[in-house]
C-alpha positions in Angstrom: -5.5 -61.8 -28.7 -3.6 -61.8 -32.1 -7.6 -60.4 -33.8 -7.3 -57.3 -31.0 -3.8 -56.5 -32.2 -4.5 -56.6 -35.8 -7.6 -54.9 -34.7 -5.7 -51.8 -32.6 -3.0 -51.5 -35.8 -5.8 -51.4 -38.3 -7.0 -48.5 -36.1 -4.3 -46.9 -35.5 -3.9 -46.9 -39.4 -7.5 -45.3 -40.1 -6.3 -42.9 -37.6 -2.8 -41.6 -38.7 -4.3 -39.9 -42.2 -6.7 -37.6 -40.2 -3.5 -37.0 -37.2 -1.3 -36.2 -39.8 -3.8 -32.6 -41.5 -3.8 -31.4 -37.9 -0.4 -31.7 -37.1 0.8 -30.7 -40.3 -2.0 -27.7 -39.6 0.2 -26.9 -36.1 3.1 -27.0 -37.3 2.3 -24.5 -40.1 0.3 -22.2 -37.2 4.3 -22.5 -35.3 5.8 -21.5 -38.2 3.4 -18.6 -39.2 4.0 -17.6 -35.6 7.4 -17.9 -35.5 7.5 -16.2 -38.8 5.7 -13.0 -37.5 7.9 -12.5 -34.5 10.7 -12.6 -36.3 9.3 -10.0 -38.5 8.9 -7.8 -35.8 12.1 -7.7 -34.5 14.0 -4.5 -33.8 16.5 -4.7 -36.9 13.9 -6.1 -38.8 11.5 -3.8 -38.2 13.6 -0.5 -38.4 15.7 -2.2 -41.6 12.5 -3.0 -43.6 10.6 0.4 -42.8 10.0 3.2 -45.2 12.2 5.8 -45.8 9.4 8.7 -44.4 9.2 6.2 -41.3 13.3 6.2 -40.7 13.4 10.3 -41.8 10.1 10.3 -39.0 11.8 7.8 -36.4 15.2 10.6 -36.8 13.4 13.7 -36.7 12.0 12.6 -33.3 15.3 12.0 -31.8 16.5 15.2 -33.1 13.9 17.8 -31.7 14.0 16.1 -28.8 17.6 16.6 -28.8 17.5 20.0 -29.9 15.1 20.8 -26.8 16.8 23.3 -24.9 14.3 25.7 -24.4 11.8 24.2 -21.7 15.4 23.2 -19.9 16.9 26.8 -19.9 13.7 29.0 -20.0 13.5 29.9 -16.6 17.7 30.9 -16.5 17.5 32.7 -19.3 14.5 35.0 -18.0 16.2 35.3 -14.9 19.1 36.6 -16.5 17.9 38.8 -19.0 16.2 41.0 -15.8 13.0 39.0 -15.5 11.4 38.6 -12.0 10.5 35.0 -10.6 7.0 35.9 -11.1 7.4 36.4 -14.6 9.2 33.6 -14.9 6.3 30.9 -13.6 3.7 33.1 -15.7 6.0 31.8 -18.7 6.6 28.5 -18.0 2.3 27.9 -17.3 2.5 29.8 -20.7 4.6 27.5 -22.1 3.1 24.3 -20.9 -0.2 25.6 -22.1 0.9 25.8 -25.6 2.5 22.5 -25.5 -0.6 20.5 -24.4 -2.7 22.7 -27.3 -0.5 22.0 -29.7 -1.2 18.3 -30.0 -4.8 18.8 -30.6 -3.8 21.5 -33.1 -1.2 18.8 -34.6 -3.8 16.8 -35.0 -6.3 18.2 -36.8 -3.3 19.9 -39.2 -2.1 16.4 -39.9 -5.5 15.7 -41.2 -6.6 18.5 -43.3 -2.7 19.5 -44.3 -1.1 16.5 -44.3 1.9 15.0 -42.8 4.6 16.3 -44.6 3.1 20.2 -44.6 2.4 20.2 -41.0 6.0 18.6 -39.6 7.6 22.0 -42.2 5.1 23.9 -40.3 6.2 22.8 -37.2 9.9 22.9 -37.6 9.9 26.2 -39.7 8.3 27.7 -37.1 9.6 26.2 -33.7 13.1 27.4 -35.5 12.0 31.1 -36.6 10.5 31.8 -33.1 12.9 29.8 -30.6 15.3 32.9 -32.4 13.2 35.6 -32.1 13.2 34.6 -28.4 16.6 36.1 -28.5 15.6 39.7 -29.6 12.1 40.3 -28.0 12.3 43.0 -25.6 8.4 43.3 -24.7 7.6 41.0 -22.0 4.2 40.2 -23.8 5.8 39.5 -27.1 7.6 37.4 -25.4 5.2 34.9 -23.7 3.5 35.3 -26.9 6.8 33.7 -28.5 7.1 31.0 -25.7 3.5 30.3 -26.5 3.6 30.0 -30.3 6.9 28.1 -30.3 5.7 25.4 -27.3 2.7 24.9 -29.4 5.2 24.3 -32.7 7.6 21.8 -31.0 4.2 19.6 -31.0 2.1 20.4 -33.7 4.6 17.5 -35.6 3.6 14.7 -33.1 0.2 13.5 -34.1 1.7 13.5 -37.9 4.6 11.7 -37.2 2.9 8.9 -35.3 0.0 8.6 -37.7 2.8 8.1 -40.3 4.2 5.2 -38.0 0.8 3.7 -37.8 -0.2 4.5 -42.1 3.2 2.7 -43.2 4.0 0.3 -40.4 2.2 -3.1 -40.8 -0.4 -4.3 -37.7 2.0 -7.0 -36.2 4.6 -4.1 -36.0 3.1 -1.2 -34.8 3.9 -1.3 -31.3 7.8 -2.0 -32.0 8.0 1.1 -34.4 6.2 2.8 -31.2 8.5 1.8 -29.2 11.1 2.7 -31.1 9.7 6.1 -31.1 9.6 6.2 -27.6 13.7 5.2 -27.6 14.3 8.3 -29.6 12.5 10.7 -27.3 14.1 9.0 -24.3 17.4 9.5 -26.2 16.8 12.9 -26.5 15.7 13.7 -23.6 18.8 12.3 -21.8 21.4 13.9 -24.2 19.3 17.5 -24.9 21.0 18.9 -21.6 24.7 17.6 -21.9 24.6 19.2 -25.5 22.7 22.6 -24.2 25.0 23.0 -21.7 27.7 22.4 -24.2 26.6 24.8 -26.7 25.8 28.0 -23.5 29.6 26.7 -22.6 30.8 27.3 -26.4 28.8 30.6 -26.4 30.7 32.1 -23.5 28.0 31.6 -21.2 25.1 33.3 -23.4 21.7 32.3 -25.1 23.3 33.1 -28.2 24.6 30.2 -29.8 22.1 27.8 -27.5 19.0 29.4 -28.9 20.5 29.6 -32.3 21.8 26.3 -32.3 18.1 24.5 -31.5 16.9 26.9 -34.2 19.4 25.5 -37.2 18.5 22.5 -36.0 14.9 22.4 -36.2 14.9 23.8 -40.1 17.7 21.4 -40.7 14.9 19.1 -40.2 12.2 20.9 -41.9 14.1 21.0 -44.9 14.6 16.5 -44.7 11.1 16.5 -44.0 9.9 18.9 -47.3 12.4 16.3 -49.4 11.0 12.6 -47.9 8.1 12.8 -46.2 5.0 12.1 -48.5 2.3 15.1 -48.7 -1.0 13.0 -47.4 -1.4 10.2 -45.2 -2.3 7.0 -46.7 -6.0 6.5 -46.7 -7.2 3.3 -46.8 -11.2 2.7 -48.5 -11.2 -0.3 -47.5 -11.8 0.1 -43.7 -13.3 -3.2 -41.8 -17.2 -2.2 -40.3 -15.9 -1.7 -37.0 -13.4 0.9 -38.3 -15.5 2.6 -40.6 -17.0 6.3 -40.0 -20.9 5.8 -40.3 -23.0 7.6 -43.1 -23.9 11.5 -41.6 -21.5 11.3 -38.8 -19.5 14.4 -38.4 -15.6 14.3 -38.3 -12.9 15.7 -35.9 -12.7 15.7 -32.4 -16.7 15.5 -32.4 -16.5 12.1 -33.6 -13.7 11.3 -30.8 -15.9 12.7 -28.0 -18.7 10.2 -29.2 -16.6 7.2 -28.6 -17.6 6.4 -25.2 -15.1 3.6 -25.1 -12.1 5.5 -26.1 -13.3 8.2 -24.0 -12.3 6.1 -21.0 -9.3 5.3 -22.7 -8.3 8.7 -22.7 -9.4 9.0 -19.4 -6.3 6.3 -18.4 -4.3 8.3 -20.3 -4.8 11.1 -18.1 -4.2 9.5 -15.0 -1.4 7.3 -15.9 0.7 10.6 -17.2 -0.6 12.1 -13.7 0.9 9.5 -11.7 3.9 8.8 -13.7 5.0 12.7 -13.3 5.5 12.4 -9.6 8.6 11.6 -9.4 9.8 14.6 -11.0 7.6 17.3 -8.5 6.2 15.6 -5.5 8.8 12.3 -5.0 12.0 15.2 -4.2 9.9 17.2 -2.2 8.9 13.8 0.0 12.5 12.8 -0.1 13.4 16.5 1.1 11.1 15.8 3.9 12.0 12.9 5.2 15.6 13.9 5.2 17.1 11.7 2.2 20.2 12.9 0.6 19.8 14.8 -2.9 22.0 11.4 -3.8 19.4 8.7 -3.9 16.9 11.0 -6.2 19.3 11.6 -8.6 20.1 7.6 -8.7 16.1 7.0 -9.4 16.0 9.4 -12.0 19.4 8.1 -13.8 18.0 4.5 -13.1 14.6 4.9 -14.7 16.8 7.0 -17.3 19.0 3.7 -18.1 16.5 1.0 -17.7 14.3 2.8 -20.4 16.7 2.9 -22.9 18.7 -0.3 -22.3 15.9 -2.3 -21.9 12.5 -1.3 -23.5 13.0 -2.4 -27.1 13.9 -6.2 -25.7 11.3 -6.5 -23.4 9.3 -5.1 -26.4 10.0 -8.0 -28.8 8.3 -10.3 -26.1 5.6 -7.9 -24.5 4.1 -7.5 -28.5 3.2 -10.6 -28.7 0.5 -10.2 -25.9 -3.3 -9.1 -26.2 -2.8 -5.5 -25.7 -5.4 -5.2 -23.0 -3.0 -7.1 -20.7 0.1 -5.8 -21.8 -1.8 -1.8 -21.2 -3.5 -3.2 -17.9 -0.1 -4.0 -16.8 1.8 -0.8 -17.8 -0.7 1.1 -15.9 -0.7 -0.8 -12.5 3.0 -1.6 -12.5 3.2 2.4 -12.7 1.2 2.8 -10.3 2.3 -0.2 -7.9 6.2 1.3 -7.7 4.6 5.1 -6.9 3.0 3.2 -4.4 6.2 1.8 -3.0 7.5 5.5 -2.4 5.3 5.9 0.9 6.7 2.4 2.5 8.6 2.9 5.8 12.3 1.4 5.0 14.2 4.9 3.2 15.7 5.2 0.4 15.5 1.5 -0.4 11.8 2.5 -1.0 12.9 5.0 -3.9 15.2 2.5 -5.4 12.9 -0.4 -5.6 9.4 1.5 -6.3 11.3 2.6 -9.1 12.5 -0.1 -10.1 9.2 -1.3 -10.4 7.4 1.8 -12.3 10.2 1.4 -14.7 9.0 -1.9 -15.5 5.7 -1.1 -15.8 7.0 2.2 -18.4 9.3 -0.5 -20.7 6.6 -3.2 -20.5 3.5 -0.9 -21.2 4.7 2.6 -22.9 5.0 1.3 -26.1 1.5 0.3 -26.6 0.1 2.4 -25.1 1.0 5.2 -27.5 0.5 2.2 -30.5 -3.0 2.1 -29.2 -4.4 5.1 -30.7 -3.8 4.3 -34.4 -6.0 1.3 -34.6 -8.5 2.7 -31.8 -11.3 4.5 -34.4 -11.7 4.8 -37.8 -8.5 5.0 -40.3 -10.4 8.7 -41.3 -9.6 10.3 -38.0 -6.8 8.3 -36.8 -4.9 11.8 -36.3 -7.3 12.8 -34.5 -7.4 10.2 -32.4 -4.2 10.7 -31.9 -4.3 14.1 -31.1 -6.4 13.6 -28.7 -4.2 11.1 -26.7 -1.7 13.1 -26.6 -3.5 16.3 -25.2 -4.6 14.1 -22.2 -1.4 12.5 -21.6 0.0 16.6 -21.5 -2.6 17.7 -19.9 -2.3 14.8 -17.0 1.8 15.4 -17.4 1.1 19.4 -17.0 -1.8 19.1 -13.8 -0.2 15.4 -12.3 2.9 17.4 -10.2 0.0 20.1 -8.7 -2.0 17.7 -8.0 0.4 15.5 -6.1 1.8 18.7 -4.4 -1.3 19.6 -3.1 -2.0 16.3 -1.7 1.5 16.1 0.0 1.2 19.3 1.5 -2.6 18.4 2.8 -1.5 14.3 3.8 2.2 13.9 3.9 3.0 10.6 2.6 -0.2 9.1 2.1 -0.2 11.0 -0.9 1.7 7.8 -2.5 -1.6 5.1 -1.9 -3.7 8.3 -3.1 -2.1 8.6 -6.3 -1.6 4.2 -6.5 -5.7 4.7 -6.3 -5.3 6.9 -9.4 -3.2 4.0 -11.0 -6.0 1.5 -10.1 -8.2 3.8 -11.7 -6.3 3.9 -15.1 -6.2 -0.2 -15.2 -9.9 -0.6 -14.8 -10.8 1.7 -17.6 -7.5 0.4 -20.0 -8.3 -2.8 -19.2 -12.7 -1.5 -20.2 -11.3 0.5 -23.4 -9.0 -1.2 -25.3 -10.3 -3.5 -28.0 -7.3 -6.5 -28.9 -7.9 -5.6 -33.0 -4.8 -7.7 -33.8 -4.1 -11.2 -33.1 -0.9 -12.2 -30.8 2.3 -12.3 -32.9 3.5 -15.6 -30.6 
């Protein structure tokens, strides 16, 4: 017995040099793991960007703050002696140069560069959101709501292929989503300060026109003085990424990526279903006879779990292969627009938002990350670009689409539009290539 101990030690010896490499080679794997998370906090992240990324992350806060127009358009027409059917002819106006001006914004970011076409952008959103004030032609002014809807977003596609040029891979989707906290901001706070400033002005356009306009060349002028001229191009793209020899650029060489193609396609959909609640979910609740109260809860509960919550749950949902973590953010979506059409009131509002929320904080952010790594570093604007025209579009035909069908069905218009949600999972889950390996 005493040769089979001496035996099992002497074994157990032979085997501890080649347990030890692969240990040591965990433990270093941990620590590179734990390393990258940590480097992708939210301080971390935001205190160790560039300066054109913090001026970037800003500017999008503040011209979503500053946007009073779409909010006021339709009182201010009204008032100045416009009929209500001049006043729906601008606002389909407006949303048509809103969706054209992210492909627009895209191929300006490309062939202008970013700094060039956020001046662009701002200069002109500011000059014409003005001019607004002093147009006395009913054509001149549609053709002013048109040009300056289309200027408010010709800055996008540059701003977020700025985010994606300076932000490192494992960080990408927390700068996104940090992009996404300053829109939400914005959005939230652009119509306490409108109403503040038409308050301040006596009850006039004046000063809330005016006010959005110093605003938007206040950031013009940052963005002339930090932003740098041309995106940073990088030679040195992998096969996968690379443009190949005779192809043709622009959105030609978007339409020819039959996978991305389908990702847009999600796009669409998701930003049709996720509208709802802000067209056909009050007309339901009208319908069935729910007090005003419980939509204005949803909204202002969506409102707070976004911005409370979507940078935390970011910091863990990054560290996921981003064809679950877009897979998810479509069907939760969908899944709690779903919940709208189940029999038990307004419980059904609170909790099917409650669950589309989730599906918004947990999926949002890389979902507009995706497009920066999706095609070739060449035409990543226009890539871009082109996500964000489909998500308009879908955002601008989602709430007539979802009318029409509650007129025709009533409230099986909420497991028609989930169908539309199961719809933008299968083709995420098809399109998106995980380029990146998990942070954790």
């Amino acid at each position: 017995m005493s040769t089979d101990i001496r035996t099992a030690e002497t074994a157990d010896a032979a085997a501890e040099p080649q347990a030890r490499p692969a240990a040591e080679a965990a433990g270093k794997a941990a620590g590179k793991a734990a390393e990258a998370a940590e480097r992708a906090a939210v301080w971390a992240t935001f205190k160790e960007s560039t300066p054109a990324v913090k001026t970037v992350l800003a500017g999008v806060l503040v011209n979503r703050l500053s946007g009073f127009l779409q909010l006021f358009l339709v009182l201010f027409l009204t008032d100045t002696g416009h009929s209500k059917g001049r006043t729906v002819i601008a606002l389909g106006v407006y949303g048509a140069g809103a969706v054209a001006g992210s492909l627009v914004g895209g191929t300006l970011a490309e062939r202008l560069g970013i700094r060039r076409a956020t001046v662009l952008s701002m200069s002109s959103t500011a000059v014409l959101t003005a001019a607004l004030l002093y147009l006395p032609d009913f054509t001149l002014l549609l053709g002013a709501i048109a040009l300056v809807s289309l200027g408010a977003q010709l800055f996008r596609p540059a701003s977020a292929t700025l985010l994606a040029d300076q932000t490192d891979g494992d960080r990408q989707i927390m700068i996104f989503a940090m992009y996404r906290f300053g829109l939400n901001v914005g959005a939230t706070a652009a119509p306490l300060l409108g109403y503040a400033l038409y308050n301040a002005g006596g009850h006039s356009y004046t000063l809330l026109f005016w006010g959005e306009a110093v605003i938007a060349l206040a950031y013009a002028l940052v963005a002339r003085a930090t932003l740098p001229a041309k995106t940073a191009q990088h030679p040195a793209a992998t096969a996968a990424t690379a443009v190949p020899a005779g192809a043709r650029g622009g959105y030609a060489a978007v339409l020819r990526d039959r996978r991305y193609l389908l990702y847009l396609t999600a796009a669409f959909c998701h930003a049709a279903v996720y509208t709802q609640y802000l067209s056909t979910l009050p007309l339901y609740m009208k319908d069935a006879g729910m007090a005003l109260f419980w939509y204005t809860f949803a909204v202002a509960l969506n409102g707070l779990i976004v911005i409370a919550f979507e940078l935390l749950v970011t910091k863990v949902s990054q560290r996921w292969p981003l064809k679950i973590t877009v897979g998810l953010g479509f069907a939760l979506v969908g899944a709690g627009v779903a919940c709208y059409g189940l029999p038990i009131g307004p419980a059904a509002v609170v909790i099917g938002t409650l669950v589309w929320s989730l599906g918004e904080i947990l999926g949002g952010p890389a979902v507009f990350a995706y497009p920066a790594g999706a095609g070739p570093e060449p035409l990543r604007s226009r890539y871009i670009g082109s996500f964000q025209f489909m998500f308009g579009l879908g955002s601008a035909l989602g709430p007539m689409a979802g009318t029409w069908l509650f007129l025709q069905f009533g409230a099986l218009v909420w497991p028609l539009v989930g169908a539309c949600s199961l719809l933008a999972t299968a083709c995420g889950l098809v399109a998106v290539r995980d380029r990146r390996s998990p942070t954790a």
